[in-house]
LUMMILO-138758 format. One record per atom (N, C-alpha, C, CB): x, y, z; residue in one letter; residue number from 1. Coordinates in pm, whole numbers, always signed. Glycine has a CB too. Layout:
// residues N
<<X,Y,Z>,A,NUM>
...
// end
This chain:
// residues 148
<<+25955,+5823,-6460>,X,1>
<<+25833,+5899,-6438>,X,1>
<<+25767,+5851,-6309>,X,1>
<<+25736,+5884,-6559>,X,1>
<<+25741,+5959,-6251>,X,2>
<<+25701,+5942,-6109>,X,2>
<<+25548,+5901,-6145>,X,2>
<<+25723,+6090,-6004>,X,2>
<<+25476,+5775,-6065>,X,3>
<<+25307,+5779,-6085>,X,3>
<<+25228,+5822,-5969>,X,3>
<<+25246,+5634,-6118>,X,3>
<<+25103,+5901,-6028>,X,4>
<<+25061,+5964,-5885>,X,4>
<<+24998,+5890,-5861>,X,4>
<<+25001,+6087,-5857>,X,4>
<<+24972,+5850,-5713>,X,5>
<<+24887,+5777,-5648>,X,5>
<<+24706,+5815,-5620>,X,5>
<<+24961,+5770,-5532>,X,5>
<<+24636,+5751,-5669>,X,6>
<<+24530,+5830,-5649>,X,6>
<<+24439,+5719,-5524>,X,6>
<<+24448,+5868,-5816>,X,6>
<<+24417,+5788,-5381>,X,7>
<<+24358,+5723,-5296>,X,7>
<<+24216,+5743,-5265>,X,7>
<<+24423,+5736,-5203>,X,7>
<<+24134,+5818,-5340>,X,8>
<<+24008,+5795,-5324>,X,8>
<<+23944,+5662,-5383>,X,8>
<<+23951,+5903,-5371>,X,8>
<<+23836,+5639,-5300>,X,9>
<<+23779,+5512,-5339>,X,9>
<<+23675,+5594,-5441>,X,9>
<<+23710,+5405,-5202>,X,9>
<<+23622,+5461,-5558>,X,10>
<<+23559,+5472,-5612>,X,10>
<<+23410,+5451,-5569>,X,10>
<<+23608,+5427,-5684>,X,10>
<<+23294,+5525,-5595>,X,11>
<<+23175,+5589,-5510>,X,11>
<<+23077,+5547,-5629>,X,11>
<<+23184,+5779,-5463>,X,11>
<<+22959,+5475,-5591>,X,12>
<<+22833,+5466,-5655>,X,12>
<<+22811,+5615,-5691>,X,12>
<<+22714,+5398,-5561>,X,12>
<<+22699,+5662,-5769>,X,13>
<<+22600,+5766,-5744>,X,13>
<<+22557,+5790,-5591>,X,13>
<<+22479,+5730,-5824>,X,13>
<<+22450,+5648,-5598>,X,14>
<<+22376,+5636,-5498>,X,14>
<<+22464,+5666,-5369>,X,14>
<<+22313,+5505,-5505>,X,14>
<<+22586,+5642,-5347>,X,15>
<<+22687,+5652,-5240>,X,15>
<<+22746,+5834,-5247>,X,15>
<<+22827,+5518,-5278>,X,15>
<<+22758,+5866,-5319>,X,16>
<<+22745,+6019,-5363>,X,16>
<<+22643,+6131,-5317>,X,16>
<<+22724,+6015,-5495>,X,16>
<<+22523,+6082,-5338>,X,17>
<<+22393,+6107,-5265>,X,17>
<<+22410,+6124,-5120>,X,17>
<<+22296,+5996,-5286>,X,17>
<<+22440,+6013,-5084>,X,18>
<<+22466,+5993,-4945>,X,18>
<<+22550,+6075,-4865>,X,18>
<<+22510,+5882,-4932>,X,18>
<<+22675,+6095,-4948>,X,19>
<<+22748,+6186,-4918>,X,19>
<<+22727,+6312,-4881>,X,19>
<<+22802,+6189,-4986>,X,19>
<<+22642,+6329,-4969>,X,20>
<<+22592,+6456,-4988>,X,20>
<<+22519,+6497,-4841>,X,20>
<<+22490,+6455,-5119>,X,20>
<<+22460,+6380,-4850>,X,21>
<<+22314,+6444,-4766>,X,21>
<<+22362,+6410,-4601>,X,21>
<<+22128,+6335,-4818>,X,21>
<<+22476,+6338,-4615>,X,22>
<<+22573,+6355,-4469>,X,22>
<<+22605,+6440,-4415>,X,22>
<<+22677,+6322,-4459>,X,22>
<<+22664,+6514,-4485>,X,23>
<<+22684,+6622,-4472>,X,23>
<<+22598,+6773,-4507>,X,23>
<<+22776,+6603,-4517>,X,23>
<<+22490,+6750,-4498>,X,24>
<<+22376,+6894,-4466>,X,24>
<<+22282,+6884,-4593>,X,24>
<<+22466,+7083,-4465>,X,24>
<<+22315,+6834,-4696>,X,25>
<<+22204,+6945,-4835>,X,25>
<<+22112,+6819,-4803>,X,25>
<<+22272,+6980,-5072>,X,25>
<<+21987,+6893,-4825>,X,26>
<<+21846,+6825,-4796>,X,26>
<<+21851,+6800,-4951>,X,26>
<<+21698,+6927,-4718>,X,26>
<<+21831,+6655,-4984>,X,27>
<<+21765,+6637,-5093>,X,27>
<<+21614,+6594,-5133>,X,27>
<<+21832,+6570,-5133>,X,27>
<<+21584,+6674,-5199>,X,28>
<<+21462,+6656,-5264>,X,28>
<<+21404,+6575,-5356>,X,28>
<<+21444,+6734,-5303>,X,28>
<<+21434,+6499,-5384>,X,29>
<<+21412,+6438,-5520>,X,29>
<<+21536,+6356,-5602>,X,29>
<<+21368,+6558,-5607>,X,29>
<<+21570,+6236,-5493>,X,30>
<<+21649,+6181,-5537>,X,30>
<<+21704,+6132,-5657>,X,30>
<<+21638,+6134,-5492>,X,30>
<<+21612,+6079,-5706>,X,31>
<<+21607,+6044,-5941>,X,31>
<<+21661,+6193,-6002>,X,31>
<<+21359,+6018,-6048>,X,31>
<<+21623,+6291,-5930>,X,32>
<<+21673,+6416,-6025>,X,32>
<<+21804,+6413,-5969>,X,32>
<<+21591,+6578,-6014>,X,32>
<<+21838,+6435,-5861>,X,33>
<<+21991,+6452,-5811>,X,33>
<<+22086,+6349,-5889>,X,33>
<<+22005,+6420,-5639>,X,33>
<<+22056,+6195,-5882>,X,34>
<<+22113,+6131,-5929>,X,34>
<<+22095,+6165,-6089>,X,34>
<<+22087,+6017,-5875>,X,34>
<<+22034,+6195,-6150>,X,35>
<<+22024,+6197,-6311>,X,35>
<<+22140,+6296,-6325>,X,35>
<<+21864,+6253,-6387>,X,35>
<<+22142,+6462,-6271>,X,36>
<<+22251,+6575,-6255>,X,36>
<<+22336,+6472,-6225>,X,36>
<<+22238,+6706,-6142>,X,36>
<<+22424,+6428,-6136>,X,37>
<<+22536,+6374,-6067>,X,37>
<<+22567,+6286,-6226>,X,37>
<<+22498,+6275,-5894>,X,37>
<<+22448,+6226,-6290>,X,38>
<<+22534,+6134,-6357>,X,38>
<<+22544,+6214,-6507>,X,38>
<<+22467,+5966,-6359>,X,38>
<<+22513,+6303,-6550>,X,39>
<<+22524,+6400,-6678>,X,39>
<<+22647,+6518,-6646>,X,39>
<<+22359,+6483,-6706>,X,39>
<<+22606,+6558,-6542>,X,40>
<<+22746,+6692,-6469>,X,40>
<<+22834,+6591,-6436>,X,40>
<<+22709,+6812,-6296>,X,40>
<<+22877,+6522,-6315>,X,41>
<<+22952,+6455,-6235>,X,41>
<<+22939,+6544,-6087>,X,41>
<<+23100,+6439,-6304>,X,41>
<<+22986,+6438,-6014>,X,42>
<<+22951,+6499,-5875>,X,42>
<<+23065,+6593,-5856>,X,42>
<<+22939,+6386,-5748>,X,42>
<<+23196,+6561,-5895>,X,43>
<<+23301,+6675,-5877>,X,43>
<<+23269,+6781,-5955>,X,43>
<<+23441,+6637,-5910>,X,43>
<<+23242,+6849,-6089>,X,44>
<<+23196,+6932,-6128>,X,44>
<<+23056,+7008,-6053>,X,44>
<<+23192,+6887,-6236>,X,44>
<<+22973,+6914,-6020>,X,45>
<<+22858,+6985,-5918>,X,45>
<<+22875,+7039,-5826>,X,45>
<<+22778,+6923,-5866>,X,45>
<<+22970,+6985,-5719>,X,46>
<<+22971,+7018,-5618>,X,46>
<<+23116,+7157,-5609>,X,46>
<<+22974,+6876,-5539>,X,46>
<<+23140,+7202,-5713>,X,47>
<<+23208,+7333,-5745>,X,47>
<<+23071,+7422,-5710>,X,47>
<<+23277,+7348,-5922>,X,47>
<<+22947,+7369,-5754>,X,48>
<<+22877,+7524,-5744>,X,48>
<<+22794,+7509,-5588>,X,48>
<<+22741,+7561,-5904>,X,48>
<<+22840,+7401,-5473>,X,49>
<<+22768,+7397,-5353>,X,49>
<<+22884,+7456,-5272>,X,49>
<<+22709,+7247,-5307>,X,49>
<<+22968,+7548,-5300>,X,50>
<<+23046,+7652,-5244>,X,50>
<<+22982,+7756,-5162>,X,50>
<<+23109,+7713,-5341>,X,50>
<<+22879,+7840,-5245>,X,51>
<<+22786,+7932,-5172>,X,51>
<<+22719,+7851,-5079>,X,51>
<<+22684,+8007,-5261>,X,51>
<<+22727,+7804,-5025>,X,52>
<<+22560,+7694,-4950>,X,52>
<<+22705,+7599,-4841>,X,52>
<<+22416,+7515,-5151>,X,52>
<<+22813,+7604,-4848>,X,53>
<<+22914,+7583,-4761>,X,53>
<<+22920,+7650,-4655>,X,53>
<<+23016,+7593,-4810>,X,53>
<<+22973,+7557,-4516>,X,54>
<<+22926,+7656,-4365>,X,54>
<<+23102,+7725,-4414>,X,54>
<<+22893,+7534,-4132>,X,54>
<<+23179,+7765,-4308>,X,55>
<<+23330,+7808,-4325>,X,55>
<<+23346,+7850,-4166>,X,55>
<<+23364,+7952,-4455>,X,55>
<<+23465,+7836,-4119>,X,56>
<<+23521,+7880,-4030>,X,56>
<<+23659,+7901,-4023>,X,56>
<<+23487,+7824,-3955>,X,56>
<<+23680,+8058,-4008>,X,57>
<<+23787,+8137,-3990>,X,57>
<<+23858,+8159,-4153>,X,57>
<<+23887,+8060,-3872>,X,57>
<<+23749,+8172,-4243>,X,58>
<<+23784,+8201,-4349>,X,58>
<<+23804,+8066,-4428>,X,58>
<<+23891,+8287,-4336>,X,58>
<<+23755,+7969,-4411>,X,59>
<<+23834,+7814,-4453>,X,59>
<<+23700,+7770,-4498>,X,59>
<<+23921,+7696,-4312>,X,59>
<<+23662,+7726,-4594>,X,60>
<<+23547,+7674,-4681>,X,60>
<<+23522,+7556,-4597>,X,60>
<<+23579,+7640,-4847>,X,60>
<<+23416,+7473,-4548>,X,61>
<<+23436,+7325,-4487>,X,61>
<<+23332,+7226,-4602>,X,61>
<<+23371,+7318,-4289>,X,61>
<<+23325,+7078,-4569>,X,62>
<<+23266,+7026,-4679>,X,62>
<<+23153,+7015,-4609>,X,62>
<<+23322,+6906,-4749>,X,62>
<<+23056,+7077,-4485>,X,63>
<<+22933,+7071,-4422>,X,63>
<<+22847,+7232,-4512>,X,63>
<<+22965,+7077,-4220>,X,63>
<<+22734,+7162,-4535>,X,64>
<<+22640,+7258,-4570>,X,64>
<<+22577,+7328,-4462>,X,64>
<<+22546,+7202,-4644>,X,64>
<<+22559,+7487,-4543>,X,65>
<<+22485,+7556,-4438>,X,65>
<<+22329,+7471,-4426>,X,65>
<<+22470,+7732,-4483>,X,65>
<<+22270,+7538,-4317>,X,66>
<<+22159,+7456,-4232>,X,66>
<<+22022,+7506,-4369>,X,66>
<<+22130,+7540,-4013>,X,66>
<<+21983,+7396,-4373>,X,67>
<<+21867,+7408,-4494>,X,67>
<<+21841,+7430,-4645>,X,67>
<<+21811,+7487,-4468>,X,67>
<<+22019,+7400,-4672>,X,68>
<<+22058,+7366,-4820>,X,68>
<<+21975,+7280,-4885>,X,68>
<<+22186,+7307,-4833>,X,68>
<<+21925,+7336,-5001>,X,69>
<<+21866,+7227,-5104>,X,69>
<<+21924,+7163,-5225>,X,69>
<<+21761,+7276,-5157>,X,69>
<<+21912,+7072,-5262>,X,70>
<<+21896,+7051,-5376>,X,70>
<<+21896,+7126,-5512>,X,70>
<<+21819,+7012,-5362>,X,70>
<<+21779,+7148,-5491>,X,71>
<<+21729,+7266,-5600>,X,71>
<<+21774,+7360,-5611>,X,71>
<<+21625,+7314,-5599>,X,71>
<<+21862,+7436,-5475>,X,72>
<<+21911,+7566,-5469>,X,72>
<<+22046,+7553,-5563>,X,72>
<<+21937,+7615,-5308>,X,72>
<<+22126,+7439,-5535>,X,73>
<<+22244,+7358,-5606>,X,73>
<<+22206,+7390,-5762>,X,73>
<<+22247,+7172,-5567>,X,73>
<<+22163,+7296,-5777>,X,74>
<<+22083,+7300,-5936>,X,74>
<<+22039,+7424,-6025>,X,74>
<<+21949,+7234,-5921>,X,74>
<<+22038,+7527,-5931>,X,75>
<<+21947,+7597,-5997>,X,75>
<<+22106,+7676,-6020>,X,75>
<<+21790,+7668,-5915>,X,75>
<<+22118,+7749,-5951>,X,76>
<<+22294,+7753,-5976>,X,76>
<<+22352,+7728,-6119>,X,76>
<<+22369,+7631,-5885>,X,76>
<<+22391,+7561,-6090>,X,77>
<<+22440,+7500,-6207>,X,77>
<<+22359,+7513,-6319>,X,77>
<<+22462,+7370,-6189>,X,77>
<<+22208,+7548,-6314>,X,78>
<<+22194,+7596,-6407>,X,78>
<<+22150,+7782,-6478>,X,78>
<<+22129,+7505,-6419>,X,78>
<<+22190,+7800,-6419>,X,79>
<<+22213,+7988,-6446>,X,79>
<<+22343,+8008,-6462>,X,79>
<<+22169,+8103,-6313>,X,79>
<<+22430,+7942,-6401>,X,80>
<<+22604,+7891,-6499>,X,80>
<<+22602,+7877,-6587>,X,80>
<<+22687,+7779,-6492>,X,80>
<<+22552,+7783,-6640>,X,81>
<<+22545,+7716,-6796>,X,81>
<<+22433,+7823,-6867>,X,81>
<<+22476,+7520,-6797>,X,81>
<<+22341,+7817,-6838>,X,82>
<<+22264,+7958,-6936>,X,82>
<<+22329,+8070,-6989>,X,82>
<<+22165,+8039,-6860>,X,82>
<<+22444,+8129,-6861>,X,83>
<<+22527,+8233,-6888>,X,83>
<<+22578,+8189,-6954>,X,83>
<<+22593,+8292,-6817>,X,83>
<<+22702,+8132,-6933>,X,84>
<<+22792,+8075,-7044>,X,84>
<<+22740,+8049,-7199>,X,84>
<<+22837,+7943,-6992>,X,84>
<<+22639,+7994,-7248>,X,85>
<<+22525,+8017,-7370>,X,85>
<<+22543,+8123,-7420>,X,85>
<<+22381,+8019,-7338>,X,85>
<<+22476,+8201,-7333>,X,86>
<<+22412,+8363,-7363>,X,86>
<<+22555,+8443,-7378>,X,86>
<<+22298,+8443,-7207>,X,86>
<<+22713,+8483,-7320>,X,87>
<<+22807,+8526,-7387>,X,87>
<<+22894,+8462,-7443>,X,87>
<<+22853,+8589,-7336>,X,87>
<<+22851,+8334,-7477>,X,88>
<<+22881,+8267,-7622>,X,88>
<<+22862,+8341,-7741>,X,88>
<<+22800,+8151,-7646>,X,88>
<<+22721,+8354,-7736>,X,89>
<<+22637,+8375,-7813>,X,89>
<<+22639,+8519,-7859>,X,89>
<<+22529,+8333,-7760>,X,89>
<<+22691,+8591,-7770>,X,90>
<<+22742,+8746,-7799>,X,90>
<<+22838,+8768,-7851>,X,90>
<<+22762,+8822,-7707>,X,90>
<<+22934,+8673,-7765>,X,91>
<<+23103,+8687,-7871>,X,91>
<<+23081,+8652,-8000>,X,91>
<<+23244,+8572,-7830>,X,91>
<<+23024,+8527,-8011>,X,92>
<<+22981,+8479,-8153>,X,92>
<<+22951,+8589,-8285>,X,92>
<<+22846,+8400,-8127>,X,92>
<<+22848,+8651,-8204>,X,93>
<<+22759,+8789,-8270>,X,93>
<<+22944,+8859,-8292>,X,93>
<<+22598,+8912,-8110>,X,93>
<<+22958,+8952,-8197>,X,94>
<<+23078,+9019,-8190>,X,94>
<<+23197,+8984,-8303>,X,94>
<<+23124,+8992,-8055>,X,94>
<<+23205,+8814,-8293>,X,95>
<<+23341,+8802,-8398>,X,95>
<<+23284,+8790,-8558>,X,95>
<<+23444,+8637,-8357>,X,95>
<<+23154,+8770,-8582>,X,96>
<<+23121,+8787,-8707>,X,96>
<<+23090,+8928,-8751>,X,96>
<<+23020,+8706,-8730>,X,96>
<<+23093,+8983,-8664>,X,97>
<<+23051,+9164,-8741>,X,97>
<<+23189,+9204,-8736>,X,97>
<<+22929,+9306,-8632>,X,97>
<<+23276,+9130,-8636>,X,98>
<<+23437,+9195,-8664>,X,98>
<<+23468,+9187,-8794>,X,98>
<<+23561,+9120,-8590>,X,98>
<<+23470,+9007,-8800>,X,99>
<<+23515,+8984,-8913>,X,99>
<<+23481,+9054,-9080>,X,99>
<<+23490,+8867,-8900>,X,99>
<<+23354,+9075,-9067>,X,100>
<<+23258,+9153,-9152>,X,100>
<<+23315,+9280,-9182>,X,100>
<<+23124,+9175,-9086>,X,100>
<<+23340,+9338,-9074>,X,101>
<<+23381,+9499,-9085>,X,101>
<<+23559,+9516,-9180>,X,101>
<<+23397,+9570,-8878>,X,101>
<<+23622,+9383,-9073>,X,102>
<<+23741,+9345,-9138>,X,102>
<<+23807,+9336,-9326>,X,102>
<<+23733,+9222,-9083>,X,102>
<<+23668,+9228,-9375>,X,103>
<<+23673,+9203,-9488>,X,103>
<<+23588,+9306,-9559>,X,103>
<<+23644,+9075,-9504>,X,103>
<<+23512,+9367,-9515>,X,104>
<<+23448,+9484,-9613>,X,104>
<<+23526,+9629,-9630>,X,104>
<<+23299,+9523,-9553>,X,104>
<<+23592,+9635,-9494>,X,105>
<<+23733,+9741,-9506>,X,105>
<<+23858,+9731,-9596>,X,105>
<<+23802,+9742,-9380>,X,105>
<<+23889,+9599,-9555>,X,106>
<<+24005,+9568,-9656>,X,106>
<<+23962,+9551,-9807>,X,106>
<<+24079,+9433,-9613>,X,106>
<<+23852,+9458,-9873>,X,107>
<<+23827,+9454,-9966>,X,107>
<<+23806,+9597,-10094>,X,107>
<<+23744,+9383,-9928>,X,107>
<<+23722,+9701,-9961>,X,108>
<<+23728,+9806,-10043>,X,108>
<<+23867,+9881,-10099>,X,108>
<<+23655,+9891,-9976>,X,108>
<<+23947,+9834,-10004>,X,109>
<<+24108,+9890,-10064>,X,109>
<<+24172,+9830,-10156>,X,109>
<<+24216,+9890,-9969>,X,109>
<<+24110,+9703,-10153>,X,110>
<<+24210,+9575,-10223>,X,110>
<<+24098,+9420,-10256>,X,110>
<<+24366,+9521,-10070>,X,110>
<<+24073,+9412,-10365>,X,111>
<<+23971,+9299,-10357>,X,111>
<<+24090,+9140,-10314>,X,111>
<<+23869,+9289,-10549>,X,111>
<<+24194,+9178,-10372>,X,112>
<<+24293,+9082,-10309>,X,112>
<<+24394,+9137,-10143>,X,112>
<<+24407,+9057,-10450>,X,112>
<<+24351,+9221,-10097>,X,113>
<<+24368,+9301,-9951>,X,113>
<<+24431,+9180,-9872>,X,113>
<<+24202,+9366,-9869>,X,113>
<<+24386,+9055,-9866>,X,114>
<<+24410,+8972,-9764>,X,114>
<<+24579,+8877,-9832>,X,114>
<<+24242,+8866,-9738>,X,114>
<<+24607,+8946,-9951>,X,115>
<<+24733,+8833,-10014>,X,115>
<<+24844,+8957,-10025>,X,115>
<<+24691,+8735,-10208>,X,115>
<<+24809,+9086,-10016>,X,116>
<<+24900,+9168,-9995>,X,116>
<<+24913,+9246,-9924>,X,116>
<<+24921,+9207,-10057>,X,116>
<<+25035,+9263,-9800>,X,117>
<<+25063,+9292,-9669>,X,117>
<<+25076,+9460,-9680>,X,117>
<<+25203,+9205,-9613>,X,117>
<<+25048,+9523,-9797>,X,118>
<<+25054,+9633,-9845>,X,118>
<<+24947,+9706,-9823>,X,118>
<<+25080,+9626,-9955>,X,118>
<<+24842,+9599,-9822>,X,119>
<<+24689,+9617,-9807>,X,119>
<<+24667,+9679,-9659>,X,119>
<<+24605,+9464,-9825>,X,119>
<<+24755,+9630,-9527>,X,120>
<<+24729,+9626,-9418>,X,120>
<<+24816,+9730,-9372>,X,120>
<<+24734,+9505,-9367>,X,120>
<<+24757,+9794,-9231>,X,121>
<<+24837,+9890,-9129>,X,121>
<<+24945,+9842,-9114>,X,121>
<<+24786,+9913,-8995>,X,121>
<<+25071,+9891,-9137>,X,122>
<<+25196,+9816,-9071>,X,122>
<<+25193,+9753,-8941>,X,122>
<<+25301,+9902,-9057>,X,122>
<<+25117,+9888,-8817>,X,123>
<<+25162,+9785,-8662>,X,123>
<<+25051,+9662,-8680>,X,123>
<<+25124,+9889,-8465>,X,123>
<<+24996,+9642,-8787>,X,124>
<<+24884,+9514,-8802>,X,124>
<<+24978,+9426,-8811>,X,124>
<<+24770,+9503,-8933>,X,124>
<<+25085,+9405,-8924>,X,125>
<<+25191,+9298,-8974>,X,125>
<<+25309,+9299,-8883>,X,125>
<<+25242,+9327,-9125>,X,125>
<<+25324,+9364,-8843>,X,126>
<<+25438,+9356,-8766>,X,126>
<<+25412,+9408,-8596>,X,126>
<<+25549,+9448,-8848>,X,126>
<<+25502,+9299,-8553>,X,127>
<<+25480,+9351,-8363>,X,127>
<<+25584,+9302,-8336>,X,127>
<<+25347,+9287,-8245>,X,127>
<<+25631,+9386,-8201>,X,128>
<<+25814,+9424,-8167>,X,128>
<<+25762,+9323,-8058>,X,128>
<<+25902,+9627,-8110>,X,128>
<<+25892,+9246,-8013>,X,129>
<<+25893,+9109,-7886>,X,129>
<<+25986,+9168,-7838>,X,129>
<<+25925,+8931,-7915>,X,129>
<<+26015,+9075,-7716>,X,130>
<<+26132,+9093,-7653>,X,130>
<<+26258,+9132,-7709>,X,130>
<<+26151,+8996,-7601>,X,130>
<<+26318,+9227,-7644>,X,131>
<<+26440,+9272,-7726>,X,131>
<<+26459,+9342,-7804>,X,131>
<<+26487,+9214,-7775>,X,131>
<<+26337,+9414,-7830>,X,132>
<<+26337,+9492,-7943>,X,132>
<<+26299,+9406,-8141>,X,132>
<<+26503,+9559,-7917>,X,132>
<<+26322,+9318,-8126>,X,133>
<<+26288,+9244,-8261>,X,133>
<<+26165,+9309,-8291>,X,133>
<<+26272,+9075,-8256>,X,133>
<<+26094,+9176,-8412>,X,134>
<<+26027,+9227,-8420>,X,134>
<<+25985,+9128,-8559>,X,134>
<<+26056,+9362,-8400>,X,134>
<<+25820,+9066,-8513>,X,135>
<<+25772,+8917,-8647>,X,135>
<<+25679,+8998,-8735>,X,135>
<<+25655,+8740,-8572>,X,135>
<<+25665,+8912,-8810>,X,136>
<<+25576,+8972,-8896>,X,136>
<<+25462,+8825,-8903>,X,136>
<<+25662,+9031,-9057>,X,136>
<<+25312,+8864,-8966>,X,137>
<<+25197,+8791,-8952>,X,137>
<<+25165,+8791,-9059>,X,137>
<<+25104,+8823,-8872>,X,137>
<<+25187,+8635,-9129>,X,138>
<<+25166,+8610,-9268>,X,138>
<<+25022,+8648,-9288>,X,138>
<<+25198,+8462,-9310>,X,138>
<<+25041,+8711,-9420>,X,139>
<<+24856,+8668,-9452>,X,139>
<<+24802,+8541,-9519>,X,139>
<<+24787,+8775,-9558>,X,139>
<<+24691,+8541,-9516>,X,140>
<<+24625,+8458,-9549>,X,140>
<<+24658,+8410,-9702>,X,140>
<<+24505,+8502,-9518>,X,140>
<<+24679,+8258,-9763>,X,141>
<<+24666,+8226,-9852>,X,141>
<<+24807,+8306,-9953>,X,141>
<<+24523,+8245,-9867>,X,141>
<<+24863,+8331,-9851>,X,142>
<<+25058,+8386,-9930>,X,142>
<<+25152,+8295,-9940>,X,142>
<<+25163,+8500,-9836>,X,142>
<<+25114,+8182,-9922>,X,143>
<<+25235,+8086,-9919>,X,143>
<<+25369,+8083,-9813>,X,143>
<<+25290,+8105,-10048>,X,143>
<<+25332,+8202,-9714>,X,144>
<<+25403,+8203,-9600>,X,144>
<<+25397,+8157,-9511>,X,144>
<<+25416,+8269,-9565>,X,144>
<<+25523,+8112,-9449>,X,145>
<<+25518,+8081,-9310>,X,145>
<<+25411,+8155,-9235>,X,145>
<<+25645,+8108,-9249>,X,145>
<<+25359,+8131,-9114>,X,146>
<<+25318,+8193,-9056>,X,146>
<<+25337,+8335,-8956>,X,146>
<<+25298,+8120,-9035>,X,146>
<<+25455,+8312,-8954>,X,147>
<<+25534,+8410,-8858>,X,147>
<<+25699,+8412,-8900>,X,147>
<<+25514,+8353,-8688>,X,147>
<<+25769,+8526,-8922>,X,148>
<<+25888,+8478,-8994>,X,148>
<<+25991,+8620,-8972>,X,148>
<<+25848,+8432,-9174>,X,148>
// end
């Protein structure tokens, strides 16, 4: 087994900061930057100081455009994470009314619907693969394999 070499040096916060602010983003409020850097990580953060990156000839560079903030960073990272919440939180919604619709459909056909494959649409139990075959999708609580 080949081992990869990893040649970055290992970086304070405080040396991170620095980094940062070497290269263009005005920081504002150092204790907050460092608190983010040490809850996110600076490699995860600095995914969302992409927009606020200068570029030349199509090539992203690691210099900030002129009058990058802090806060502008942050605020970012956090309307990322809010989103991500908020269609969580929808799918969430979404897979419990599936499921709902699922078990109140089948049940009305079959109060045991989910132990007999009789209960279900055929192209539900069965789907053709490569080659023409073709598995079938145990149900629930049948003592079957899963796929067979």
């Amino acid at each position: 087994m080949t081992r990869v070499v990893y040649e970055k040096e290992w970086t304070s916060v405080e040396q991170q900061i620095e980094r940062l602010e070497s290269r263009g983003l005005v920081v504002e409020d150092r204790e907050q930057l460092a608190h983010a850097i040490q809850a996110i990580g600076c490699y995860r953060l600095t995914g969302y100081t992409y927009p606020f990156r200068t570029s030349s000839g199509g090539v992203v560079e690691d210099t900030f455009r002129e009058g990058t903030r802090q806060s502008q960073v942050l605020a970012l990272y956090d309307f990322d994470r809010r989103l991500k919440l908020t269609v969580m939180d929808a799918i969430e919604r979404m897979e419990i009314g599936f499921r709902f619709s699922v078990a109140y459909t089948l049940g009305k056909r079959d109060r045991y619907g989910h132990l007999h494959r009789s209960s279900l649409d055929r192209s539900f139990t069965r789907r053709q693969v490569a080659g023409g075959a073709y598995w079938r999708v145990a149900l629930v609580g049948s003592g079957s394999p899963a796929c067979w």
